[in-house]
C-alpha positions as a printed Julia matrix, in Angstrom:
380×3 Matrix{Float64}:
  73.86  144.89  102.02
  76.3   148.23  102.42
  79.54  147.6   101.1
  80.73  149.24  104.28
  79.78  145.91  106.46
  82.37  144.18  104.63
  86.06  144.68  106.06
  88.76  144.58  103.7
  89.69  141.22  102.11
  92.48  139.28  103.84
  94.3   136.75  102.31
  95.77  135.34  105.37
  92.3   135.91  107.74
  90.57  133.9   104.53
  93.14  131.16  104.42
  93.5   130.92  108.43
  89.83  130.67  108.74
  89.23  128.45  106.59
  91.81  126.3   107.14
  92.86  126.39  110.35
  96.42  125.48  109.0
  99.2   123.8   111.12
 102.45  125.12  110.69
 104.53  123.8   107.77
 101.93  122.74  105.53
 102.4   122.75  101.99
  99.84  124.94   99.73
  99.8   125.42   96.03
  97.34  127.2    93.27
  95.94  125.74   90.2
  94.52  128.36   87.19
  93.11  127.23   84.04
  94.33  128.63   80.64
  93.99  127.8    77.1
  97.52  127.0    76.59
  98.42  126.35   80.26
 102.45  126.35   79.11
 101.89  130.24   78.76
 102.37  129.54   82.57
 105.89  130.02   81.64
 107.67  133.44   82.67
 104.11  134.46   83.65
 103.3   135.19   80.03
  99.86  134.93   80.42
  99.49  137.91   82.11
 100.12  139.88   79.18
  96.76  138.56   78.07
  94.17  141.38   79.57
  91.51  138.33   78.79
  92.6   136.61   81.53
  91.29  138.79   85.04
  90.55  135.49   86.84
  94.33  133.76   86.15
  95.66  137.02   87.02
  93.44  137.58   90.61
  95.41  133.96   90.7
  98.62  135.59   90.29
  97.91  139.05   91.91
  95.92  138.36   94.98
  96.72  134.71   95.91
  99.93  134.02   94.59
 101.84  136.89   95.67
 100.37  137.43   98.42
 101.75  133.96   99.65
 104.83  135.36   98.42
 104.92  138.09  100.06
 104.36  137.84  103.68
 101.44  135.21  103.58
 103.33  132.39  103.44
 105.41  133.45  107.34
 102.3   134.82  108.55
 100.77  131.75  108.19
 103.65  129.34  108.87
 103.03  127.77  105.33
 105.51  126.17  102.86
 105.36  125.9    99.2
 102.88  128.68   97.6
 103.66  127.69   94.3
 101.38  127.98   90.95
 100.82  125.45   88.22
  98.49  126.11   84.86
  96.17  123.15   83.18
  94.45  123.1    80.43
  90.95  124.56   80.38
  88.25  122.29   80.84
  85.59  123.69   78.57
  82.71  122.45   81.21
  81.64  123.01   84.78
  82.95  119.82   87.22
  84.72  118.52   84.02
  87.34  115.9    85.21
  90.31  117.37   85.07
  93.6   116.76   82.54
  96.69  115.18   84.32
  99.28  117.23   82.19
 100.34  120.55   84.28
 103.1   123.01   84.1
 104.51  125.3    86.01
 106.63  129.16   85.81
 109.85  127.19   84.88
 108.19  125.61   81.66
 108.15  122.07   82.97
 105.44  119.93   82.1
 104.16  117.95   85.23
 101.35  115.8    86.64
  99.1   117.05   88.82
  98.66  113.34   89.87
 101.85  112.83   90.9
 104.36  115.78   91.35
 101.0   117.71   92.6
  98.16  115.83   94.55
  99.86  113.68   96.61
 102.5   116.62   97.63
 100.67  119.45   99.21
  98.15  119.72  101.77
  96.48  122.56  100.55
  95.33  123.28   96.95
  93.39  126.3    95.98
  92.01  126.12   92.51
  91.47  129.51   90.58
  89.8   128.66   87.48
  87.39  129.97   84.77
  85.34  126.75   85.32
  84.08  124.82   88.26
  86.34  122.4    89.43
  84.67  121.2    92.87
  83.62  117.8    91.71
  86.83  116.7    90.14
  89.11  118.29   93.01
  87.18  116.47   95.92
  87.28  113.31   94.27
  90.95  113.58   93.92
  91.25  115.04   97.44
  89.74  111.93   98.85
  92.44  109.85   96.94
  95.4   112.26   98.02
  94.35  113.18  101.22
  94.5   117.1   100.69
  92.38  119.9   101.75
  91.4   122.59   99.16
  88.81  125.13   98.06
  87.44  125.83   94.4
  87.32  129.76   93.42
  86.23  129.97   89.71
  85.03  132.92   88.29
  86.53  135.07   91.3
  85.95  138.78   90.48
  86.56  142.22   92.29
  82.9   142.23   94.14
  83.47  138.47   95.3
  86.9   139.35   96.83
  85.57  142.8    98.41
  82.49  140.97   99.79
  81.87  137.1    99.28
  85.83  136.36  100.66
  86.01  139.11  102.75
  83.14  137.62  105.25
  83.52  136.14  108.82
  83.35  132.15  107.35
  82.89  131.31  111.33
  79.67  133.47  111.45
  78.51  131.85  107.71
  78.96  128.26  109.25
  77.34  129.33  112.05
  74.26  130.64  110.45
  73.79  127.81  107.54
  73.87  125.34  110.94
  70.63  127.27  111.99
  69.0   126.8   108.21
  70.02  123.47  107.66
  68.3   122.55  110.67
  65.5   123.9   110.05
  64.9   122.72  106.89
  66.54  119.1   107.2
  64.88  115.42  106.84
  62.53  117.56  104.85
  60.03  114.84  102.17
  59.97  117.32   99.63
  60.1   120.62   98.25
  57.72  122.1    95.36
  58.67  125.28   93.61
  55.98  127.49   92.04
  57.74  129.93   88.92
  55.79  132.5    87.11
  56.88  133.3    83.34
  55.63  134.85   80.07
  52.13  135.03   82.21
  52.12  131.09   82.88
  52.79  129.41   85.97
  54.32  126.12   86.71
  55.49  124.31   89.51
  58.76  121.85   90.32
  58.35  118.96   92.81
  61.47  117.81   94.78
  61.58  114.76   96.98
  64.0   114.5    99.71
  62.58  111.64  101.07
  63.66  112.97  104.88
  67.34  112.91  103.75
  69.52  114.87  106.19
  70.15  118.17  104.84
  74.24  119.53  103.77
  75.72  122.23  104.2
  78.15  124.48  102.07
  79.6   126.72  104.73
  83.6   127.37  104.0
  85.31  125.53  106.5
  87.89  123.03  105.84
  89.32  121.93  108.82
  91.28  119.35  110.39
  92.68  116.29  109.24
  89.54  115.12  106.64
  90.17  115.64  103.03
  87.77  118.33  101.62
  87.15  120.91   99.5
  85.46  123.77  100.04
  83.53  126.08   97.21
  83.97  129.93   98.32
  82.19  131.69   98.52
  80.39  129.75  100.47
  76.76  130.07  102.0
  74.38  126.98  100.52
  72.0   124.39  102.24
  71.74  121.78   99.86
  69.78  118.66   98.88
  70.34  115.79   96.32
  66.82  114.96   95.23
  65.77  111.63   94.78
  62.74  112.3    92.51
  61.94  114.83   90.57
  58.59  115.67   88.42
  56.66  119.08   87.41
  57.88  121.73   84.81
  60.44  124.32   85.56
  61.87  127.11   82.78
  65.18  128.15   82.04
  67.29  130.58   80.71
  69.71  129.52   78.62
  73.3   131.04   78.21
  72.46  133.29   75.3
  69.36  134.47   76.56
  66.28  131.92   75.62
  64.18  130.68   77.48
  62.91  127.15   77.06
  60.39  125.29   79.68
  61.74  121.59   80.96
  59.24  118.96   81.75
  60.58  116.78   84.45
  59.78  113.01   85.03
  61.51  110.11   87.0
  63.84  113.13   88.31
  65.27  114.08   85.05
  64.47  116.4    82.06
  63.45  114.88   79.95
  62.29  117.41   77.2
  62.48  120.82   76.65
  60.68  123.52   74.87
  60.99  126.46   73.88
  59.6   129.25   75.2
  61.21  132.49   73.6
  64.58  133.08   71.73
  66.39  130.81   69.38
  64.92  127.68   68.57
  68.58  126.09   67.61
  69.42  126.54   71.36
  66.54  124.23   72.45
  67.02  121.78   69.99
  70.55  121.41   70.81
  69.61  120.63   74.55
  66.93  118.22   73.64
  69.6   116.14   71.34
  72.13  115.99   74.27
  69.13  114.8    76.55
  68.47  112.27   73.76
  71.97  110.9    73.13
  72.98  111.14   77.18
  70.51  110.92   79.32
  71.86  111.13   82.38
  72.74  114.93   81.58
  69.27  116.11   82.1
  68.97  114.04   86.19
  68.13  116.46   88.81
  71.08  116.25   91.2
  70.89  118.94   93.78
  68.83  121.78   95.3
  70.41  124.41   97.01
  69.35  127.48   99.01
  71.23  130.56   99.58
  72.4   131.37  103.28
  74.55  134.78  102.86
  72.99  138.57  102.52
  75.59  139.4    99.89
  75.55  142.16   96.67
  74.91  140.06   93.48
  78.69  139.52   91.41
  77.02  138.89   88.17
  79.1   135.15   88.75
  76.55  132.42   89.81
  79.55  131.26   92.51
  78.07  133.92   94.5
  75.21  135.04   93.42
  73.91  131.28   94.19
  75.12  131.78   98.05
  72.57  135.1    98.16
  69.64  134.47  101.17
  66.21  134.6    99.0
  67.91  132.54   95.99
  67.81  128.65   94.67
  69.09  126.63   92.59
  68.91  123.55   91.34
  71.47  121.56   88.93
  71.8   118.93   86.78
  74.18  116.31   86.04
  77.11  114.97   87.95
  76.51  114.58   91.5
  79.2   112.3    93.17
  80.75  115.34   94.81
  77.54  115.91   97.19
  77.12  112.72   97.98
  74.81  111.81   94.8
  75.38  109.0    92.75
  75.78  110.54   89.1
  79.47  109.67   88.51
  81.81  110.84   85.37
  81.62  106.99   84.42
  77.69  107.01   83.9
  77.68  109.6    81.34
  77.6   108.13   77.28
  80.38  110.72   76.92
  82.89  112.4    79.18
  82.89  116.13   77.72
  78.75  115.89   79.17
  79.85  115.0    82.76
  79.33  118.25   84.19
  77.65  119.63   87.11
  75.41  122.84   86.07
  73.73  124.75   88.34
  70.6   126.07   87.02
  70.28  129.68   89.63
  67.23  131.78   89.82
  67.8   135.24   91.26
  66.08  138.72   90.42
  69.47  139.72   88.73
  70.23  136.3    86.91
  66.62  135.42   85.88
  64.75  138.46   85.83
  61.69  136.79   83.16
  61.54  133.91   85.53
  59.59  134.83   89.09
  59.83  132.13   92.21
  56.6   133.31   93.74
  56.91  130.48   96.31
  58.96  127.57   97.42
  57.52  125.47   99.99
  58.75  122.8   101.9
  57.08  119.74  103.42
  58.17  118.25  106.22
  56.51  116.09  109.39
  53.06  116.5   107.71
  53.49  120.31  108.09
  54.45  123.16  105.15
  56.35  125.55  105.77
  56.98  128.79  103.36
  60.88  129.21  102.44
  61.39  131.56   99.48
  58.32  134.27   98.56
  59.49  136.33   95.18
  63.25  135.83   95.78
  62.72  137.0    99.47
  63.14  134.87  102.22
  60.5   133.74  104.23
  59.7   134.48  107.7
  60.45  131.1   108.69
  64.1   131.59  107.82
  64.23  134.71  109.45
  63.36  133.8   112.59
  65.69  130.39  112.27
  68.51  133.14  111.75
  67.24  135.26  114.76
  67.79  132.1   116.79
């Protein structure tokens, strides 16, 4: 998509939109750092390691500060540092501090005393937030990762038109029994069953309106599903490059192979899969809504029409049942979302994904493009 489509990002039209915010309403940001009391004096942003904390600082936080806050009639626009999770969806620590030096709680000096919260973080912290928002009763949204393309494009959309448009996907691919997913690799092909069992389908759309807690992810743009069986064999690219082949069963991974690349990485995954189960369930498949450029961060790049993903582990945020509590250890309660694009996975093709529904199939996804079928749900 020409960068030229995009109009310039807006803090305020992002935050308004979003939002919808009544007049007085408290907002604060939350950034991640290693040492989050280098919150202190700002001294973090000496650290030219940190570009996400200091888009926190630059972009969001004075921008409140400096005209954001009247334009939009909001209070507060204050900052506070915790300590890095390590792990996508991680539950968060309590301890916080803020520019003054002084250590706080996010549970109590934080949570229950603003009514919006935008998190800014190196890792995901969507799971962890909404829980808490339900228990605090704030609205918030989850930016991690947030780079220069994502604020030029991703946050600089029309959220109105998004929500709009992922109504007219989820629709059509809603109450859906299953999905299978056919993946082409080192000259092999497998395929990836999904049952949805007719469940209604969610969306991820970047409104947070009104008085229901909630947290958004932006960007936003996802039709998702939290399958409730799983079976087939799927590969994946790992972090530092191999690629290993998961065999599925009882909707969880329950073994993985290794396909090219370092052998260390696979056995590594297959021990955690050993000692925690849990860690390898299937708990969500999600579909791309947004023609966006590819960030080279998944937080986008997942929301790009012609791309899926699916991800294991925790799934309480989405309405799944995988909670923090199930896990045989805390540190592997994470959410990770497994994307396939043509710039994230370019060994792995998706030369179909089909979806069956009311004893009909219907082609979604052919070779990362989508299907006529969306296309015309869009032209709707």
């Amino acid at each position: 998509m020409d960068k030229q489509k995009f109009p310039p990002f807006s803090l305020t039209r992002l935050l308004n939109t979003v939002f919808a915010p009544k007049s007085g309403e408290r907002i604060a940001i939350l950034i991640d750092l290693v040492d989050p009391q280098e919150i202190k004096d700002f001294a973090f942003l000496k650290d030219d390691k940190l570009p996400i904390q200091r888009r926190a600082h630059d972009v969001f936080y004075q921008g409140l500060k400096n005209g954001g806050l009247a334009e939009l009639k909001l209070t507060g626009g204050d900052i506070f540092a915790y300590q890095i999770t390590g792990g996508s969806n991680l539950d968060l620590p309590d301890k916080a501090y803020d520019p003054a030096g002084h250590e706080l709680s996010l549970e109590k000096d934080i949570y229950p005393n603003y009514n919006i919260i935008l998190c800014i973080s190196t890792y995901s912290a969507t799971a962890p937030l909404t829980a808490f928002a339900k228990k605090y009763g704030f609205r918030g949204a989850t930016l991690h990762g947030v780079n220069d393309i994502i604020l030029s494009t991703g946050l600089a959309v029309d959220y109105n038109e998004v929500s709009r448009n992922g109504e007219k996907l989820r629709l059509g691919l809603t109450k859906a029994d299953s999905f299978d997913i056919d993946y082409e690799v080192e000259g092999k092909k497998y395929t990836l069953t999904l049952l949805t069992n007719k469940q209604e389908a969610q969306k991820s759309h970047g409104l947070c309106r009104g008085e229901k807690p909630d947290v958004a992810n932006l960007p936003a743009g996802e039709i998702y599903f939290v399958p409730e069986g799983a079976e087939g064999i799927f590969p994946m690219r790992y972090e530092d490059g191999t690629l290993g082949l998961m065999e599925v069963s009882k909707g969880r991974v329950q073994k993985a192979t290794l396909l090219r690349g370092n052998q260390s990485t696979v056995d590594a995954h297959n021990q955690k899969l050993k000692s925690d189960p849990v860690t390898g369930e299937l708990g969500e498949l999600g579909f791309g809504t947004q023609e966006l450029p590819p960030s080279g961060r998944d937080i986008q790049d997942e929301k790009i029409l012609g791309t899926l993903h699916v991800a294991t582990g925790r799934s309480d945020h989405l309405g799944g049942h995988l909670t923090p509590d199930k896990f045989a250890s805390a540190k592997n309660a994470t959410h990770d979302d497994i994307l396939f694009s043509p710039t994230k996975t370019p060994e792995i093709k998706v030369t179909q994904v089909r979806m069956h529904r009311a004893g009909k199939q219907e082609v979604v996804i052919e070779n990362y493009r989508p299907s006529n079928y969306l296309r015309q749900l869009l032209a709707q």
